[in-house]
Backbone of each chain as ProteinMPNN parsed JSONL, in Angstrom:
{"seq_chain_A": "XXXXXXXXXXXXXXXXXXXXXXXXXXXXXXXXXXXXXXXXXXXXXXXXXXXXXXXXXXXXXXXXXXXXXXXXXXXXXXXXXXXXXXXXXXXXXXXXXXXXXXXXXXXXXXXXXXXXXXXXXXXXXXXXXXXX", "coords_chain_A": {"N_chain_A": [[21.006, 10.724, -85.764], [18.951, 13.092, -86.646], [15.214, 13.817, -87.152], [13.082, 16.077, -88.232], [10.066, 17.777, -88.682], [9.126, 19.764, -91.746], [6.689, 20.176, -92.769], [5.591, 21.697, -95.998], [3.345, 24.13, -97.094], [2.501, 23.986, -99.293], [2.001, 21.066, -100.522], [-0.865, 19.193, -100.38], [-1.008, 17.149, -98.297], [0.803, 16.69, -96.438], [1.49, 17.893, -94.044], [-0.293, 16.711, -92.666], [0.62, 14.11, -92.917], [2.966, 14.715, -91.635], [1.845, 15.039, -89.023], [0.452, 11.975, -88.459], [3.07, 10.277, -88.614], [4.154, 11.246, -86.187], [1.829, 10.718, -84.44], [2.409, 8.267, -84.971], [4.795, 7.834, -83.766], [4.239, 7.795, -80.945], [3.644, 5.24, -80.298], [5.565, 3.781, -80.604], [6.496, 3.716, -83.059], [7.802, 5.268, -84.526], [9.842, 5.978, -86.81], [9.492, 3.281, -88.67], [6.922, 4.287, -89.571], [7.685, 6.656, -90.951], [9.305, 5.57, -92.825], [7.598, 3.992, -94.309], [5.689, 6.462, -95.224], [6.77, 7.468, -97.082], [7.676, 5.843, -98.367], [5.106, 5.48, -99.981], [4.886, 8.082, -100.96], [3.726, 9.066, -102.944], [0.887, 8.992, -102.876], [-0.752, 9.999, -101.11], [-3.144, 10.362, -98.417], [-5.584, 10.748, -96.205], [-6.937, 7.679, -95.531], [-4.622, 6.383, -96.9], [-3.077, 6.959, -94.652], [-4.443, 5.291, -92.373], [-4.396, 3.079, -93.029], [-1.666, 2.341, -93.245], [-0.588, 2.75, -90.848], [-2.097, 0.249, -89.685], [-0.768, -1.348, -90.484], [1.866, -1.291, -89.94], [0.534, -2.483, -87.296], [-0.158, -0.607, -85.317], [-2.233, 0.307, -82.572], [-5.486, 1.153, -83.112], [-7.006, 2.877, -82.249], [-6.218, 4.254, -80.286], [-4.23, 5.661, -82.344], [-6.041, 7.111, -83.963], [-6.821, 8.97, -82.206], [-4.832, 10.292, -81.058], [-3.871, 11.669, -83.583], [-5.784, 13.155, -83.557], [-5.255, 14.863, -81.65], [-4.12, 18.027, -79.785], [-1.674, 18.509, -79.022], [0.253, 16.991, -80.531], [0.082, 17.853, -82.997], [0.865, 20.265, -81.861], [3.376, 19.647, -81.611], [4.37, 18.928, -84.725], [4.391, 21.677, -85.373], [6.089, 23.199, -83.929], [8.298, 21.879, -84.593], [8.817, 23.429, -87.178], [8.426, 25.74, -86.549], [11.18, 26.058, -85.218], [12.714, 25.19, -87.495], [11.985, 27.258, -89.09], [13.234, 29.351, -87.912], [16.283, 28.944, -88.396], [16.577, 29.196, -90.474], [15.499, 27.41, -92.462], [14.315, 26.792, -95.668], [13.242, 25.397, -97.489], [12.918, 21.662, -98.518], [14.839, 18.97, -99.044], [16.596, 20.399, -95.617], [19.734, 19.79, -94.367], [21.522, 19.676, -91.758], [24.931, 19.452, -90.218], [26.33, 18.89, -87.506], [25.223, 21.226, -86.758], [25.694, 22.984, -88.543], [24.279, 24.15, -91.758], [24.511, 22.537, -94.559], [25.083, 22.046, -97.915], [25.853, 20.027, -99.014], [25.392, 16.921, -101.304], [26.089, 14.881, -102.374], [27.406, 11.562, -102.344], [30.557, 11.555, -101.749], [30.28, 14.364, -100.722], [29.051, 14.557, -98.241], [30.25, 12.862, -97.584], [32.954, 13.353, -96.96], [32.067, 15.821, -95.066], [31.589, 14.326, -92.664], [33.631, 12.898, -91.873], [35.212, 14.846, -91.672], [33.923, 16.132, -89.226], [33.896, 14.129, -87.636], [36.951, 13.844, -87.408], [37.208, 15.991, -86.351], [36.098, 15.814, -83.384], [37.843, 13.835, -82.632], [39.917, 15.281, -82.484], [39.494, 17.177, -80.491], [38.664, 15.343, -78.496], [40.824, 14.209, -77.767], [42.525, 16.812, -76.915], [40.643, 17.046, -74.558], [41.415, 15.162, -72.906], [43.693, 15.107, -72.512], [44.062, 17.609, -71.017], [42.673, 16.77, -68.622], [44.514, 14.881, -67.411]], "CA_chain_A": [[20.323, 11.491, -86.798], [17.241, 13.839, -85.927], [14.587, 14.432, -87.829], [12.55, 17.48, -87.908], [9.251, 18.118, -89.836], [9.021, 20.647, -92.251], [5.708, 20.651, -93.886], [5.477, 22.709, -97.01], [2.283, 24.088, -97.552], [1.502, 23.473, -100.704], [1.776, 19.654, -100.089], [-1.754, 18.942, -99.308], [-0.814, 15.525, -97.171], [2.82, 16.723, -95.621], [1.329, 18.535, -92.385], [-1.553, 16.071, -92.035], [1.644, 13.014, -93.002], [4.034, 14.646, -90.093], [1.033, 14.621, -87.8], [0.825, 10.934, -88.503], [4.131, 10.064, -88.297], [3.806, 12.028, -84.746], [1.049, 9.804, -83.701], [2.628, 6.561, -84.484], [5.88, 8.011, -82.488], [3.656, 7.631, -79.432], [3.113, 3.753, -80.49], [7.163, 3.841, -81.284], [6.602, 3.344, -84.504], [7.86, 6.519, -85.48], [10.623, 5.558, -88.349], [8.614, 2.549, -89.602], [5.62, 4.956, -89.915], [8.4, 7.353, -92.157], [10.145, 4.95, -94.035], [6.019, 4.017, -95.522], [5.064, 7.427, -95.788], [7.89, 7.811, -98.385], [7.394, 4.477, -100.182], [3.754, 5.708, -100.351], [4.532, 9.548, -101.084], [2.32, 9.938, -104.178], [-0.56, 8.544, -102.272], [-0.8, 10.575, -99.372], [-4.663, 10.68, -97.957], [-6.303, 9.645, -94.753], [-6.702, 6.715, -95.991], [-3.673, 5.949, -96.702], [-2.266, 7.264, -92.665], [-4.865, 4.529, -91.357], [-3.892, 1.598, -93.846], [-0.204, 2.482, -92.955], [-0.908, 2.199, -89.342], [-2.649, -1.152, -89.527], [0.267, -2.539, -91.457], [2.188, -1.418, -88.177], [-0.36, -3.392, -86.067], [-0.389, 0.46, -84.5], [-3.393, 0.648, -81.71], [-6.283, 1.897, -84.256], [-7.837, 3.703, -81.066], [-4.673, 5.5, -79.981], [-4.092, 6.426, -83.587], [-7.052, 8.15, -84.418], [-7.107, 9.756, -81.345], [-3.24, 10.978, -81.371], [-4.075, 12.457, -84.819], [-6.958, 14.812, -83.362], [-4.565, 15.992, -80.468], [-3.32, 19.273, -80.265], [-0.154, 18.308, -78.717], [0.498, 16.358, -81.293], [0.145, 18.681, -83.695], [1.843, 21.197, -81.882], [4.863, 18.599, -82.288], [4.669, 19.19, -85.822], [4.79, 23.135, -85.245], [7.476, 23.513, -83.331], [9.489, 21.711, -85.736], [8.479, 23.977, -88.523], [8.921, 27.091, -86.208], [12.505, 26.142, -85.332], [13.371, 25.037, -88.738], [12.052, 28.714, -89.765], [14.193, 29.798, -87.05], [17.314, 28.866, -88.154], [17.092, 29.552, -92.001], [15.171, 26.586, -93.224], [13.209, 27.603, -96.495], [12.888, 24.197, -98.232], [13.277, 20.377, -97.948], [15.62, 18.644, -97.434], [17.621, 20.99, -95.836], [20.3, 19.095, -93.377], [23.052, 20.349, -90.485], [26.013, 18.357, -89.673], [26.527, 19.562, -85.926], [24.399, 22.681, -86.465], [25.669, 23.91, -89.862], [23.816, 23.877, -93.062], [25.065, 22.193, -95.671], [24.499, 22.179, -99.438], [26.193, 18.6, -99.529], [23.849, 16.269, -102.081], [26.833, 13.343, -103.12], [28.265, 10.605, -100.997], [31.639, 11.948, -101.521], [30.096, 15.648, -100.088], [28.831, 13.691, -97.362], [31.492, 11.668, -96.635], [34.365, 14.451, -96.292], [32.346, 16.918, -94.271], [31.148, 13.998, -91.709], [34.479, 12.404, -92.075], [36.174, 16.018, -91.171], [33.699, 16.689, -87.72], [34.597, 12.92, -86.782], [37.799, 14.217, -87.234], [36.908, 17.376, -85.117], [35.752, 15.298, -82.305], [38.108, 12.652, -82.158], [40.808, 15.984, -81.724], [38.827, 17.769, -78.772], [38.474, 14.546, -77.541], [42.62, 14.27, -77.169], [42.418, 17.751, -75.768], [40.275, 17.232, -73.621], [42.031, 13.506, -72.093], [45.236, 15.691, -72.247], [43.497, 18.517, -69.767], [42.684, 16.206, -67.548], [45.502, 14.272, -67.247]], "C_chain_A": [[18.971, 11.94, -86.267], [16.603, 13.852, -87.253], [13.691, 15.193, -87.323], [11.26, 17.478, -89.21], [9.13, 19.437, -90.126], [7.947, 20.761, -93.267], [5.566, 21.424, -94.669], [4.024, 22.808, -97.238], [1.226, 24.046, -98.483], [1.795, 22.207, -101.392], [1.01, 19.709, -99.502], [-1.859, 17.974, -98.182], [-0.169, 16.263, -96.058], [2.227, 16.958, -94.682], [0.798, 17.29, -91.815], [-0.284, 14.572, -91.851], [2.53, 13.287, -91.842], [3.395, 14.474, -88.611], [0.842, 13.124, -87.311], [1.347, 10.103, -87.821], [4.77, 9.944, -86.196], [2.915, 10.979, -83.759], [1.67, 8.684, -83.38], [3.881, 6.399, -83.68], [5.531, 7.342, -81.375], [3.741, 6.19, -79.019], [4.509, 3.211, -80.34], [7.302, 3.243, -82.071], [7.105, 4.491, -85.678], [8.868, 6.499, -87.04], [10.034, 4.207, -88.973], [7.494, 3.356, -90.281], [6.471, 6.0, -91.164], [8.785, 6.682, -92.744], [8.187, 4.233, -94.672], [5.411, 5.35, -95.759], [5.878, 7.578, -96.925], [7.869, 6.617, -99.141], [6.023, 4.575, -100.505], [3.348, 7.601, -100.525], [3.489, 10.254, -102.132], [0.858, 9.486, -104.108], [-1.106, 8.529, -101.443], [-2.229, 10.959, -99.749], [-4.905, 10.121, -96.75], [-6.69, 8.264, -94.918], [-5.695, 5.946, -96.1], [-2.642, 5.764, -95.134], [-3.128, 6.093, -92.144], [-4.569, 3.018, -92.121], [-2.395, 1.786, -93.637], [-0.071, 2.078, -91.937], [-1.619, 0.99, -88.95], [-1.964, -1.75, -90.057], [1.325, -2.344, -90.431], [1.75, -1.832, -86.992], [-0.037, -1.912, -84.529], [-2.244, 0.295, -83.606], [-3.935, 1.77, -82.629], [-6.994, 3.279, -83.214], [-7.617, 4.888, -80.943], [-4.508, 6.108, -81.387], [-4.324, 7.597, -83.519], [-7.031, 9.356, -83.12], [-5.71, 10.872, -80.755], [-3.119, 12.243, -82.549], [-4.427, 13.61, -84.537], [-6.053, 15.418, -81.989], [-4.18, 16.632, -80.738], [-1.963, 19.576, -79.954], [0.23, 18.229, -79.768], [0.73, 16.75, -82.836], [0.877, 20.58, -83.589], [3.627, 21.453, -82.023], [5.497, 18.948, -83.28], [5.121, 20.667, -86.024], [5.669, 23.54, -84.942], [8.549, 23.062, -83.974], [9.703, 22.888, -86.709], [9.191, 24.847, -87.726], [10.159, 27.19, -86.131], [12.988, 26.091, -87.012], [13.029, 26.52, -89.509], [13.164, 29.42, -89.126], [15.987, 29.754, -87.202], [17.233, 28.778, -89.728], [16.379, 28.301, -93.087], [14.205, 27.1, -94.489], [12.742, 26.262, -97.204], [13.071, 22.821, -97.463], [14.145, 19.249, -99.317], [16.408, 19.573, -96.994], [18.051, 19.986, -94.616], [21.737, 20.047, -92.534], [23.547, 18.896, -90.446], [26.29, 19.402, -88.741], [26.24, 20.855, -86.045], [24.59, 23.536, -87.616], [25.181, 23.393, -90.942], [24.39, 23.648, -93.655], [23.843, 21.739, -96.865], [24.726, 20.472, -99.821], [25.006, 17.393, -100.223], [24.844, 14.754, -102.495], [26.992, 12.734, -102.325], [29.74, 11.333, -100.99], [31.326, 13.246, -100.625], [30.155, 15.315, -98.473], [29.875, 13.575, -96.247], [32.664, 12.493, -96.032], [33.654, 15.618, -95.217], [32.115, 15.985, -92.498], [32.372, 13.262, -91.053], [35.789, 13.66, -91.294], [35.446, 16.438, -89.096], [34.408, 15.141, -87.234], [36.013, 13.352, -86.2], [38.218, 15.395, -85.768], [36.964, 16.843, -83.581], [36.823, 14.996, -81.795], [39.675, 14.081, -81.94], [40.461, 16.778, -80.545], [38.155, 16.788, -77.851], [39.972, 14.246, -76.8], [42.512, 15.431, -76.093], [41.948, 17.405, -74.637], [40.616, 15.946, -72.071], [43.317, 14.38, -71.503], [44.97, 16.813, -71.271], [43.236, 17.818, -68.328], [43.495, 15.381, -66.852], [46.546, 14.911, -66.011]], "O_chain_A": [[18.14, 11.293, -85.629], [17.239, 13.89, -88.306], [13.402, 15.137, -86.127], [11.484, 17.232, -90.395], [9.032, 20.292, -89.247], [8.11, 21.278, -94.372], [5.26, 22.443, -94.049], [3.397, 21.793, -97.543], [-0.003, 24.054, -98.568], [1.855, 22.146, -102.62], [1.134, 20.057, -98.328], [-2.7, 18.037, -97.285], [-0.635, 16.376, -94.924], [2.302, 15.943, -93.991], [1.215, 16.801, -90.765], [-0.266, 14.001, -90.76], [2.879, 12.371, -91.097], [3.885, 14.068, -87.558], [0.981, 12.844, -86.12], [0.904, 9.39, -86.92], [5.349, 9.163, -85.442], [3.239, 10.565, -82.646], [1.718, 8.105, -82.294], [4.182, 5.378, -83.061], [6.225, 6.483, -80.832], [3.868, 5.819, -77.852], [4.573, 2.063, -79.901], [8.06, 2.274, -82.115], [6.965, 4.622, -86.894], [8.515, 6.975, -88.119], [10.272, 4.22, -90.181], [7.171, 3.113, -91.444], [5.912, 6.113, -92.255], [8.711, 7.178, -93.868], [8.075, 4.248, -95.898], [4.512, 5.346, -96.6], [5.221, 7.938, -97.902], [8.028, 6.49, -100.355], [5.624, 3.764, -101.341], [2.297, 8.22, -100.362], [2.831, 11.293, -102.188], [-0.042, 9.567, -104.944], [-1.794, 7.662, -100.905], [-2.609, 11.55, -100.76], [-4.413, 9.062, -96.362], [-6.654, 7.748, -93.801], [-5.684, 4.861, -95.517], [-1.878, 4.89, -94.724], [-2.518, 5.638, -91.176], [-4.59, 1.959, -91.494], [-1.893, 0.82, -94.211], [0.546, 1.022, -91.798], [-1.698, 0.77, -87.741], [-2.319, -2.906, -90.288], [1.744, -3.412, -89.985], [2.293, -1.673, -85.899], [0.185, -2.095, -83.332], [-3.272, 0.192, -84.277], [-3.384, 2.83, -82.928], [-7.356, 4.392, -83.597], [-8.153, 5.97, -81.182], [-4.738, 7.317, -81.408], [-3.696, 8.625, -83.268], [-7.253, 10.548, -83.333], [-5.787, 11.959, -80.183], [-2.535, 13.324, -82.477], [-3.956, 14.702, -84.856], [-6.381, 16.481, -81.462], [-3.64, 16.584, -81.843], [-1.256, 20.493, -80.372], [0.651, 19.265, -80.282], [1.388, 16.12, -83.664], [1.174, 21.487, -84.367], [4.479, 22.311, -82.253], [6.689, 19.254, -83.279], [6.093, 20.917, -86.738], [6.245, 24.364, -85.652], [9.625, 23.66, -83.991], [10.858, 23.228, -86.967], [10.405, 24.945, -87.907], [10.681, 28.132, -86.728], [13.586, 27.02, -87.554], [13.747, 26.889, -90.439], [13.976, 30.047, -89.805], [16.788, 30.302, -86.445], [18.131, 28.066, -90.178], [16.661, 28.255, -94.284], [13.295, 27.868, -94.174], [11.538, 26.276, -97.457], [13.291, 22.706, -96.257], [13.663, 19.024, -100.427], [17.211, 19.89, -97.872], [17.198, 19.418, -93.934], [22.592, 20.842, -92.926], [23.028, 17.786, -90.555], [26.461, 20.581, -89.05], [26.952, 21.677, -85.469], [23.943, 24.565, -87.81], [25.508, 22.247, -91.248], [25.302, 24.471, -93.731], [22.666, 21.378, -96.884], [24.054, 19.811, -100.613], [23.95, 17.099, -99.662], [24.299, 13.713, -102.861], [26.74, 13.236, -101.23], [30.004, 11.731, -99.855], [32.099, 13.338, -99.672], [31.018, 15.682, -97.676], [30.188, 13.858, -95.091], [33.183, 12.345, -94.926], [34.424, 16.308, -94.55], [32.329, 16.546, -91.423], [32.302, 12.981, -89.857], [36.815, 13.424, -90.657], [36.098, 16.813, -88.121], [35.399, 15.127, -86.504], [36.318, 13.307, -85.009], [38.999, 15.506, -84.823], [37.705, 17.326, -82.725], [37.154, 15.505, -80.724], [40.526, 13.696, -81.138], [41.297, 16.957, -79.658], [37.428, 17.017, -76.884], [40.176, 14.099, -75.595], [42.434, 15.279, -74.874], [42.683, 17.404, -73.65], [40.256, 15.9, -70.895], [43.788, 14.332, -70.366], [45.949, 16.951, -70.538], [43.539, 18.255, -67.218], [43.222, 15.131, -65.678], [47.612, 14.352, -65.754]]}, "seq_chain_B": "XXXXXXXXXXXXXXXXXXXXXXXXXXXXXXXXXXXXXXXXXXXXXXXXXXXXXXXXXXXXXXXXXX", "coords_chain_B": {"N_chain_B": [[9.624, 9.361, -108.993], [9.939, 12.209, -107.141], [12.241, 14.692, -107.547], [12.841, 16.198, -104.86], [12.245, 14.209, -103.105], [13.897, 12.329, -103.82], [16.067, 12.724, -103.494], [16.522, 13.308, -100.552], [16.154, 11.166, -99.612], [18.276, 9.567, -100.535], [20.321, 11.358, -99.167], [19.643, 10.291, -96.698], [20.559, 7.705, -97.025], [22.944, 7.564, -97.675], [23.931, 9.112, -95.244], [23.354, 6.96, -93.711], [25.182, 4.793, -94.487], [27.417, 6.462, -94.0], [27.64, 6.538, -91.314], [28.475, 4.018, -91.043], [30.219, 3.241, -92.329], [32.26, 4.964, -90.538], [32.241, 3.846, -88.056], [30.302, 4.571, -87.073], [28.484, 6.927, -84.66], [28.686, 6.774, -81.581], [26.477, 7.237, -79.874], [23.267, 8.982, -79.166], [22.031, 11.326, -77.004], [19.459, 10.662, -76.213], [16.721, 8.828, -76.959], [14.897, 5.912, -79.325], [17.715, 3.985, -80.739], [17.301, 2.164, -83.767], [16.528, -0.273, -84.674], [18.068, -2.086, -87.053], [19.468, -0.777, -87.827], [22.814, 0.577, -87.998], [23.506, 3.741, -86.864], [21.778, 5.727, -85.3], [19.033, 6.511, -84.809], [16.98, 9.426, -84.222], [13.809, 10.58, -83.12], [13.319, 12.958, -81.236], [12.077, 15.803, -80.146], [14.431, 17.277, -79.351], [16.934, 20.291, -79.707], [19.6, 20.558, -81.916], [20.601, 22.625, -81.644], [20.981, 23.815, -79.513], [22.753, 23.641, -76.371], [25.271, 20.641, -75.768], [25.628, 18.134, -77.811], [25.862, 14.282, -77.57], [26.544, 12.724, -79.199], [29.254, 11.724, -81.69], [28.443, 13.572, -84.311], [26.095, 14.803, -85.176], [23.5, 14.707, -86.72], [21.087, 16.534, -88.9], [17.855, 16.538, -90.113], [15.986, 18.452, -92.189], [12.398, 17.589, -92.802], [9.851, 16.917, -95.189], [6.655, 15.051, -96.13], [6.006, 14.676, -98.676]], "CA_chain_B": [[9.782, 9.903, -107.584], [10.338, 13.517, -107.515], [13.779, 14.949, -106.93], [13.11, 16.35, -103.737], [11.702, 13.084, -102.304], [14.909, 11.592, -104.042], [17.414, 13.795, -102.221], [15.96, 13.274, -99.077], [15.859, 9.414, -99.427], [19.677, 9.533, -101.138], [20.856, 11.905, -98.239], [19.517, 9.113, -95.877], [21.04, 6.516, -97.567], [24.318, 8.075, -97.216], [23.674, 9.102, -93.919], [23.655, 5.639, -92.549], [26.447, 4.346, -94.897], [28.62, 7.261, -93.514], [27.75, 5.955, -89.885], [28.744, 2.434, -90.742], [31.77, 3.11, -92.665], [32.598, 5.73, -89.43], [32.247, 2.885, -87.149], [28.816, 4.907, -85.863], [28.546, 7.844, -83.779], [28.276, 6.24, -80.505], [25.072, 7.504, -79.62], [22.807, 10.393, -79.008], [21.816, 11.477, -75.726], [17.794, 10.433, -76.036], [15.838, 7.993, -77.878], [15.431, 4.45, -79.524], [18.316, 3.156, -81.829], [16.538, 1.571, -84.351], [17.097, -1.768, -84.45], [18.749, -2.554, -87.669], [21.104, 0.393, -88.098], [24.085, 1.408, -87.02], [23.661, 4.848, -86.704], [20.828, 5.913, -83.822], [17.854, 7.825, -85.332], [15.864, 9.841, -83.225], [12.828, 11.508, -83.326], [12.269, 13.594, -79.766], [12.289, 17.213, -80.264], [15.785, 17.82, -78.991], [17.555, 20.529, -80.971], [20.828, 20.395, -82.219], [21.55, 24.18, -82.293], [21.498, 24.059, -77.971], [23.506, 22.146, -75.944], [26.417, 20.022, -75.917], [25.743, 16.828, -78.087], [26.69, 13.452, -76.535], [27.288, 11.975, -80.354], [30.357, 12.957, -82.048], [27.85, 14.03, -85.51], [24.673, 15.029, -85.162], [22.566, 15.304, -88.454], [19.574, 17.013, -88.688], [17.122, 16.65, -91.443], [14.516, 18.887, -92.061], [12.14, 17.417, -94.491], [8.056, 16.78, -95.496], [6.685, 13.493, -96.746], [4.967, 14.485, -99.894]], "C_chain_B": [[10.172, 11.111, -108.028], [11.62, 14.011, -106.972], [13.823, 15.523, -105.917], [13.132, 14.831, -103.014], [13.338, 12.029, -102.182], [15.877, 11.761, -103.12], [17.68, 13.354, -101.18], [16.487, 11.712, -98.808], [17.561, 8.898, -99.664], [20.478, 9.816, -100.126], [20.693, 10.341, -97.098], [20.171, 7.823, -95.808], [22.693, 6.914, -96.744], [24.938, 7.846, -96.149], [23.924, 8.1, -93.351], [24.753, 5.086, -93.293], [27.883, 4.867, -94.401], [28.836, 6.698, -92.386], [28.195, 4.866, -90.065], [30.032, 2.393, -91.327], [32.617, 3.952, -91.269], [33.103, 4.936, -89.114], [31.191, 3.612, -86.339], [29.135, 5.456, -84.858], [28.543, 6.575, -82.291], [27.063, 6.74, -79.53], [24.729, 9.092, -79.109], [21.966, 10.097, -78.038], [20.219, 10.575, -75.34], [17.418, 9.596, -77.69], [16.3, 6.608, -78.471], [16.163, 4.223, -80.895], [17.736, 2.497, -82.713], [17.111, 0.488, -85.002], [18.222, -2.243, -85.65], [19.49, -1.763, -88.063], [21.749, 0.524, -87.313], [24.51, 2.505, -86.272], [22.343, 4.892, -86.21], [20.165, 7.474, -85.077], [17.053, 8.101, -84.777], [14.779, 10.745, -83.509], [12.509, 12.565, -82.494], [12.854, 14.616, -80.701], [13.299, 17.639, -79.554], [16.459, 18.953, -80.208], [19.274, 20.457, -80.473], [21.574, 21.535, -82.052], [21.981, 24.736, -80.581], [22.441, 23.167, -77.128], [24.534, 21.704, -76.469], [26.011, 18.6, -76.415], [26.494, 15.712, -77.597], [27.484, 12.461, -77.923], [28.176, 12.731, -81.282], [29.691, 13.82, -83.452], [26.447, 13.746, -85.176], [24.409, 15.399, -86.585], [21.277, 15.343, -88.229], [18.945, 17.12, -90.153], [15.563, 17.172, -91.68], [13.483, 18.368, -93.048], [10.682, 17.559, -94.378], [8.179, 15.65, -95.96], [6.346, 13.745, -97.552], [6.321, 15.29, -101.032]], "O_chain_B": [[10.694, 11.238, -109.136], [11.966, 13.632, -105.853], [15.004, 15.625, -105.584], [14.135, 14.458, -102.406], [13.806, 11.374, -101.251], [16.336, 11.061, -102.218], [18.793, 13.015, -100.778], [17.137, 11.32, -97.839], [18.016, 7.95, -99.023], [21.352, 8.996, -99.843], [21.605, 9.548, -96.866], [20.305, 7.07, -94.844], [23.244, 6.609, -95.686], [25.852, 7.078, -95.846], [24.727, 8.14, -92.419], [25.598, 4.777, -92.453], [28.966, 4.284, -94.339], [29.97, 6.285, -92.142], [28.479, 4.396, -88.963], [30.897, 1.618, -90.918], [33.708, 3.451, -91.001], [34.27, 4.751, -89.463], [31.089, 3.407, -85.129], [29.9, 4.93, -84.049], [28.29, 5.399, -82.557], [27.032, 6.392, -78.35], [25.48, 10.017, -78.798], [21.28, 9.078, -77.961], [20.023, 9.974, -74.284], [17.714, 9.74, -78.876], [17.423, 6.118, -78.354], [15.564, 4.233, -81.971], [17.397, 1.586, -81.957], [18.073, 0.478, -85.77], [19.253, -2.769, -85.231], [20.365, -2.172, -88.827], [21.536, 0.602, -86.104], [25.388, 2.545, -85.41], [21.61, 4.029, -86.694], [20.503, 8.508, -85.653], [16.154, 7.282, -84.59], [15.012, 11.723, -84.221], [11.513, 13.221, -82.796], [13.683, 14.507, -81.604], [12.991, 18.667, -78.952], [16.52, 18.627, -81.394], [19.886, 20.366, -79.409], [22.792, 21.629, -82.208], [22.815, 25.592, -80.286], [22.731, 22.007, -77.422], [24.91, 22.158, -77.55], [26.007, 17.748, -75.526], [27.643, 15.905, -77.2], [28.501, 11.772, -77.847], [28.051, 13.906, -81.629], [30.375, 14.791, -83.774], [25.87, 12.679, -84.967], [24.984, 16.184, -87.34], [20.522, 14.577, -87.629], [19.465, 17.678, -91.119], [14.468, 16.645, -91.487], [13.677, 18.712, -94.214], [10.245, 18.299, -93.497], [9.243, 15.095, -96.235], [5.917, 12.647, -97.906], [6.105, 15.445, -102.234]]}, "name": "protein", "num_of_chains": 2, "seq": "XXXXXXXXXXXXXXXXXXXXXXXXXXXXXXXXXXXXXXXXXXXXXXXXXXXXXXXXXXXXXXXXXXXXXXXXXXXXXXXXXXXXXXXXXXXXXXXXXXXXXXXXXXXXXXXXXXXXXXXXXXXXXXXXXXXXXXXXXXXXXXXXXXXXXXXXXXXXXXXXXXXXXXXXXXXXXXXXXXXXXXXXXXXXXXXXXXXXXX"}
């Protein structure tokens, strides 16, 4: 599973929250650092990004100093730009092997990820049976 | 919680339930597995839309935190 940031800009946190996120990557804290930005989404502030990161015993140094990079923030851009790039207008939007889907249930889910498995696990025959 | 945030968090849920009822992609080309799932979540900037994936389902999730 990838993830991709898509800051919306009229979420004052989200850019400054994927920059974050971005930083504490560096630390490889990058899905601990998302799974607390989202149990702390209605209390997004700087404040909150450096009390998040000290509850990850993240290097306070490196943090702060990850934050103000422009890499690091060009990280976040390049997400955005692709995700403009390929039709994204909102969030969440998600691909299963490169196509958009609308899917929102477990059953939606389950049959279209359930059908590429499927996909695979026949151009994986093919391709045993080519070489053979 | 607001119904995007929900979505997002629901989709996720899924997401790794699908991988574990699968039996879990068997992995994607780059990055660290994260320790207590089944299903390999990565963060590098790889996209999905080039290239030949090495896991049989790639999912991509575009989202925001707020």
């Amino acid at each position: 599973m990838i993830f991709k940031n898509y800051p919306l800009a009229y979420h004052a946190f989200s850019r400054k929250a994927a920059i974050a996120a971005a930083a504490a990557q560096r630390q490889g804290k990058f899905w601990e650092y998302h799974d607390l930005l989202f149990e702390n989404y209605q209390h997004l502030d700087d404040q909150k990004f450096r009390e998040i990161a000290r509850e990850l015993n993240l290097d306070m140094e490196k943090f702060e100093k990850d934050m103000h990079d422009p890499a690091t923030s060009l990280r976040v851009d390049k997400d955005y730009q692709l995700g403009r790039s390929v039709g994204v207008g909102g969030t969440p939007t998600i691909f299963i092997n490169g196509s958009i889907t609308k899917a929102r249930t477990p059953e939606e889910f389950r049959m279209i990820i359930d059908d590429n498995l499927e996909k695979a696990r026949k151009r994986a025959s093919l391709t045993d049976g080519a070489a053979r | 919680m607001n119904l995007k945030n929900l979505m997002t968090r629901l989709a996720l849920v899924i997401i790794f339930f699908a991988g574990v009822l699968a039996n879990a992609p068997s992995g994607i080309a780059e990055g660290a597995p994260h320790p207590s799932d089944a299903v390999q979540r990565t963060d590098l900037s790889i996209s999905p839309f080039k290239g030949q994936p090495t896991a049989r389902v790639v999912i991509t999730v575009f989202s925001d935190f707020q």
